[in-house]
C-alpha positions in Angstrom: 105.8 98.4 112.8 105.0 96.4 115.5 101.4 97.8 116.6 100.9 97.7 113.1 101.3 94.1 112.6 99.7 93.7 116.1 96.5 95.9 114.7 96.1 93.6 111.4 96.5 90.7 113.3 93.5 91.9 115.5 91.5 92.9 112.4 92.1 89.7 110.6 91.2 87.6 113.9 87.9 89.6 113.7 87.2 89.2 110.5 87.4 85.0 110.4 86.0 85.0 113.6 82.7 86.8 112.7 82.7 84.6 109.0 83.1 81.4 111.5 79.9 82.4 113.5 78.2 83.1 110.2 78.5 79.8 109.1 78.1 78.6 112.0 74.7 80.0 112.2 74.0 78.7 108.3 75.0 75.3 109.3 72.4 75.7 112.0 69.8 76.7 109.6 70.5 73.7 107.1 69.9 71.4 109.8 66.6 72.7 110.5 65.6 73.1 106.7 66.5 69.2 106.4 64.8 68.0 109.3 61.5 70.5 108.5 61.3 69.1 105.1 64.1 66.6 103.6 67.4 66.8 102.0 66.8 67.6 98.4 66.6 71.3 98.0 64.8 70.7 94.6 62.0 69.4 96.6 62.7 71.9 100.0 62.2 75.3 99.4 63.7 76.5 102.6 66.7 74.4 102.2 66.7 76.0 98.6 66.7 79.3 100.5 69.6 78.6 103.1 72.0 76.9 100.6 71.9 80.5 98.5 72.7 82.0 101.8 75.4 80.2 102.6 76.9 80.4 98.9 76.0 84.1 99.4 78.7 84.1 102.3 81.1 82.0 101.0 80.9 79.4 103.0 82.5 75.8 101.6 80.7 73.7 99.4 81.8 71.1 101.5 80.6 72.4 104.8 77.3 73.3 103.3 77.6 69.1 102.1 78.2 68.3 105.5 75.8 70.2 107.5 73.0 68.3 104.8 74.5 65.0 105.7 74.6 65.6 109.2 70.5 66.8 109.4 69.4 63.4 107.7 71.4 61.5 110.5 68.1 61.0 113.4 71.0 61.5 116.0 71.8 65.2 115.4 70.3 67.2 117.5 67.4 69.2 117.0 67.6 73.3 116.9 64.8 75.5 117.6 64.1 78.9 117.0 63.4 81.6 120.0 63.1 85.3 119.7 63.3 87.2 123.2 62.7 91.0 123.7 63.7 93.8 126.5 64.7 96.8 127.0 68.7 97.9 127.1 70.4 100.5 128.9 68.7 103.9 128.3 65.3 102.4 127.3 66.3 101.0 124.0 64.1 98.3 122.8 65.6 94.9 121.5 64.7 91.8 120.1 66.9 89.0 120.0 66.8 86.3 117.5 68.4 82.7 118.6 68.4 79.0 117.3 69.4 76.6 120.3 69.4 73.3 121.2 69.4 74.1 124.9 66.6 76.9 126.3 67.7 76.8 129.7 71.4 78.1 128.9 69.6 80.2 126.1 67.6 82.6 128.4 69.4 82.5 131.3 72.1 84.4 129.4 70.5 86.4 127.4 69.0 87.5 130.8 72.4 87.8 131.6 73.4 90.7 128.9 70.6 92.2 129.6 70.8 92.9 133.2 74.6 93.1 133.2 74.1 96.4 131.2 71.3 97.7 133.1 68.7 96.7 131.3 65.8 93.8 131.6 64.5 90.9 129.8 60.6 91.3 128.8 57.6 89.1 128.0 56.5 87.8 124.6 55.7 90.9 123.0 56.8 93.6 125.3 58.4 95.2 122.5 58.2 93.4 119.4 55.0 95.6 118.4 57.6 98.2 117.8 59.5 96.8 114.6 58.2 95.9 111.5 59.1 91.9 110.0 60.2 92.1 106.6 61.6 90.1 103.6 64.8 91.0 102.2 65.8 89.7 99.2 69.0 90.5 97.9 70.8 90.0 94.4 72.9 91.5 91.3 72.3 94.3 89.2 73.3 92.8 85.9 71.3 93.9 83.0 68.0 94.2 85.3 66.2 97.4 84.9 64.7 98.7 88.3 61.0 100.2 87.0 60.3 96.8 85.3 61.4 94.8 87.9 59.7 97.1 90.3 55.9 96.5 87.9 56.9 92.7 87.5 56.9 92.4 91.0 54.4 94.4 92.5 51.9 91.7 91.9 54.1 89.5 94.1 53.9 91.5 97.2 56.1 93.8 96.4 56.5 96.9 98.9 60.0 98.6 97.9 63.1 98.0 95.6 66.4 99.9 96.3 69.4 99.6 94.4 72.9 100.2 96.1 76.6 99.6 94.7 75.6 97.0 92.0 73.0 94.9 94.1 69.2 95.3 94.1 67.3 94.7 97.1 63.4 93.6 97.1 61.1 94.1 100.2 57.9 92.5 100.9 55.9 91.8 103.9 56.5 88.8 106.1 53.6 86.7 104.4 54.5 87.5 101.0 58.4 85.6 101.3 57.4 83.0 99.5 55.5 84.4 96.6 58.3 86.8 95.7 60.9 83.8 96.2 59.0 82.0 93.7 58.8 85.0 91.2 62.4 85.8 91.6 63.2 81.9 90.7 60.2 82.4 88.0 62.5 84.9 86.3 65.9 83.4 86.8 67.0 86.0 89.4 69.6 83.9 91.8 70.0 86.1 95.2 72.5 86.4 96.8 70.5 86.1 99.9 66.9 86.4 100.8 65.9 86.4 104.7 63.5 88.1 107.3 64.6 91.4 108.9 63.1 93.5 111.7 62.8 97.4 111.1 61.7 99.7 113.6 58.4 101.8 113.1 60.2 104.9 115.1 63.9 105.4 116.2 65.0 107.2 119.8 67.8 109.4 119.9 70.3 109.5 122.4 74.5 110.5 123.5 77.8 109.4 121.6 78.0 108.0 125.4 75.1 105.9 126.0 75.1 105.0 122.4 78.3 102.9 123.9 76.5 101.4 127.0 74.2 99.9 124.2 76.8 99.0 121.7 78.6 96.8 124.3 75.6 94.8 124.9 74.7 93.9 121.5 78.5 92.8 121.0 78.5 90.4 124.0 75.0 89.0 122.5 76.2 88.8 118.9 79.2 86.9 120.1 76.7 84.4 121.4 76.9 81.1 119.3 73.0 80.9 119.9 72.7 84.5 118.6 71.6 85.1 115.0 70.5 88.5 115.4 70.0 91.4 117.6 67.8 94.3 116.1 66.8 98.0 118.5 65.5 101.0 118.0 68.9 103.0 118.4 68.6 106.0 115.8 
């Protein structure tokens, strides 16, 4: 009974701590929507985009209030958006998406994870050329038939639609975001959330073992409050 309790403590602890990086991440993102381009998401496409996100994932209403008010004060500070690449243990390429007010800290530890699992920290570019940047838009089912929402679209950039377990999701290419953002708005389609992914053009294979090694690494990097996201080549 105990370990049981123990066990579902640990999993629960897990869980609220992943949500509160999540939003913590959002909140991140709302400040830089409202500082790019104002506080009225009517008027601020971005922030349009984020505050779907963040309903997406549940967070508050009130947080997502907050994080707005806090952008339009001039004292908040000011995030910006690096991406760093490498190679992790085994030769597995990464890239590393961050948002930070503080690039010194930033680097030096994602140098850190890098090393510390036997890997290195590259140049701009070292292995970005590897992975593909796509937009993911994600949304509902409902009554929406896939073949005519995959020919309404396909004038919008459209380059695959998927369904799975009651959602559909839309890809386009990084340039095209914007046109399918407004066509899905055009049509009434509210998503659940719509943001830029990197896929990789060709996968490695490797052991249970130093699929581990790897693992480890991109845990102590996602638990990173700087971290949004960590994407490889890992098959």
């Amino acid at each position: 009974m105990g370990r049981a309790f123990e066990f579902r403590k640990e999993r629960k602890f897990k869980r609220w701590s992943k949500m509160s990086k999540v939003f913590t991440r959002l909140g991140k993102e709302i400040v830089m929507a409202v500082k790019a381009g104002g506080p009225d998401p009517v008027n601020n496409a971005k922030l349009r985009t984020v505050i779907q996100n963040a309903k997406g994932a549940s967070m508050p209403k009130d947080r997502i209030e907050a994080a707005i008010a806090r952008a339009s004060n001039k004292d908040e500070k000011d995030y910006e958006e690096v991406v760093y690449e490498g190679y992790g243990p085994h030769g597995i390429a990464v890239i590393v998406e961050t948002s930070t007010d503080n690039i010194n800290r930033t680097v030096a530890n994602i140098r850190h994870y890098f090393t510390k699992a036997g890997g290195s920290l590259g140049t701009s570019g070292s292995v970005s050329f590897m992975f593909e940047r796509k937009a993911v838009f994600r949304f509902e089912k409902g009554a929406w038939d896939l073949e005519e929402l995959e020919l309404d679209l396909i004038d919008y950039g459209l380059d695959d639609i998927d369904e799975n377990e009651g959602e559909i999701f839309v890809y386009t290419a990084f340039e095209d975001f914007g046109n399918m953002q407004k066509a899905l708005e055009d049509k009434g389609i509210e998503t659940i959330s719509a943001d830029m992914q990197r896929f990789p053009m060709s996968t490695t294979e490797i052991t249970p073992e130093q699929e581990e090694d790897i693992n480890k690494m991109i845990e102590r990097m996602e638990e990173d409050d700087d971290v949004n996201q960590v994407y490889h080549n890992m098959a």
